[in-house]
N, C-alpha and C positions, 0 to 999 in steps of 0.2 A: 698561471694559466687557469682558465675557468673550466670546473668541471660541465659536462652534460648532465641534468639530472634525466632521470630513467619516463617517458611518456608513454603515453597508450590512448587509443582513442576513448571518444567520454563514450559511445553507446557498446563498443565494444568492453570495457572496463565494467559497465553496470552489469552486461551480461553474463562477463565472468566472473562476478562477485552475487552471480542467483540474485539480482532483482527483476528479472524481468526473464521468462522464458525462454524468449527470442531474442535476437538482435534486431530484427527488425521491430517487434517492437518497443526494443529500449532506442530504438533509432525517432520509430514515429515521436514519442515522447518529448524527447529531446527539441523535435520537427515541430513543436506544437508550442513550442518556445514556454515549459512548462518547468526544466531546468535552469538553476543557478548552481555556477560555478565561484564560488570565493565572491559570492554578494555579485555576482555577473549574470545579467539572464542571457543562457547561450543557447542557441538556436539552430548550430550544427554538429552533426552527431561526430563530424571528424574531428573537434577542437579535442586538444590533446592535454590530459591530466595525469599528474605525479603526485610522488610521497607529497603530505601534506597539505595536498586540495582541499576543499569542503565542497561538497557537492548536497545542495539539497532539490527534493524534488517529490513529484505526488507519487505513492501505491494504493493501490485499494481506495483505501477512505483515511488513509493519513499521508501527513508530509514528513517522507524521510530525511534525516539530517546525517550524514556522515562523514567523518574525513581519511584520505584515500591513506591508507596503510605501505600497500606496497603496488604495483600494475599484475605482478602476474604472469603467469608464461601459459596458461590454458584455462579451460573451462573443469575441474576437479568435482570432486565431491563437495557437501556445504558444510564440513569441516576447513577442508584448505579456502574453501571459500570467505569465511566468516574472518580468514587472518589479514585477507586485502583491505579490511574498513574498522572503521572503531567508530560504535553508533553512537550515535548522542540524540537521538530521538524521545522525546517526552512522549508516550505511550500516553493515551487519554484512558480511563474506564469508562467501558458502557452501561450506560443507568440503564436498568430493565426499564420499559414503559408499564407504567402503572396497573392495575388490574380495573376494569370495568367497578361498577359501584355497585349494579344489578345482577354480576355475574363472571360468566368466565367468556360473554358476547352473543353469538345469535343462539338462539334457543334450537336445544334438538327437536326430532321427532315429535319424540317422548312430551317431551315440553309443551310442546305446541297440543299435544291433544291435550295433557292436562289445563291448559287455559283453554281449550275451546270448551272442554266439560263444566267448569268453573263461572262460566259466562251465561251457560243454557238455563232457562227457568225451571224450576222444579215441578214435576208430575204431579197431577193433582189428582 
């Protein structure tokens, strides 16, 4: 006989594994057909995922990669949280943007009267 493995909705699952604040909206998300499931783009927040999924999808300004650990039985702190996923996320570093070549950008106050005095003709 075949077992049942253990399911849980996809937007309810991101929620209880703290990627997303709300359920609604890890629900829109989902809505926005911006998740994949196991190389699937799914587009309803009730498709149901177990041990073993990979779910990737956008936060912020990265795309998360994880695969589903266990479903869960509530919304915990983000320790119990952290045990429902195993990240596999390549984290990018952000390159500072470079520094101006004349400065540190628009000129203060300060600045500006020193170039308007700089420019004036000299008293005779």
């Amino acid at each position: 006989m075949e077992e049942k493995r253990e399911t849980i909705r996809l937007d309810k699952w991101l929620w209880q594994a703290r990627f997303f604040k709300t359920r609604t909206l890890a629900a829109a998300v989902v809505k926005a057909g911006s998740v994949r499931v196991n190389s699937l783009k799914i587009a309803k927040p009730s498709f149901q995922v177990g041990e073993g999924d990979g779910i990737t999808f956008p936060q912020a300004s990265q795309t998360r990669v994880v695969v589903v650990q266990a479903c869960g039985s509530r919304r915990g702190p983000a320790a119990e949280a952290q045990t429902l996923y195993l990240d596999k996320t390549v984290f990018e570093k952000k390159v500072p943007r470079e520094v101006t070549p004349w400065g540190k950008g628009r000129p203060t106050k300060k600045d500006r009267r020193r170039l308007d005095l700089s420019h004036k003709p000299p008293l005779d």
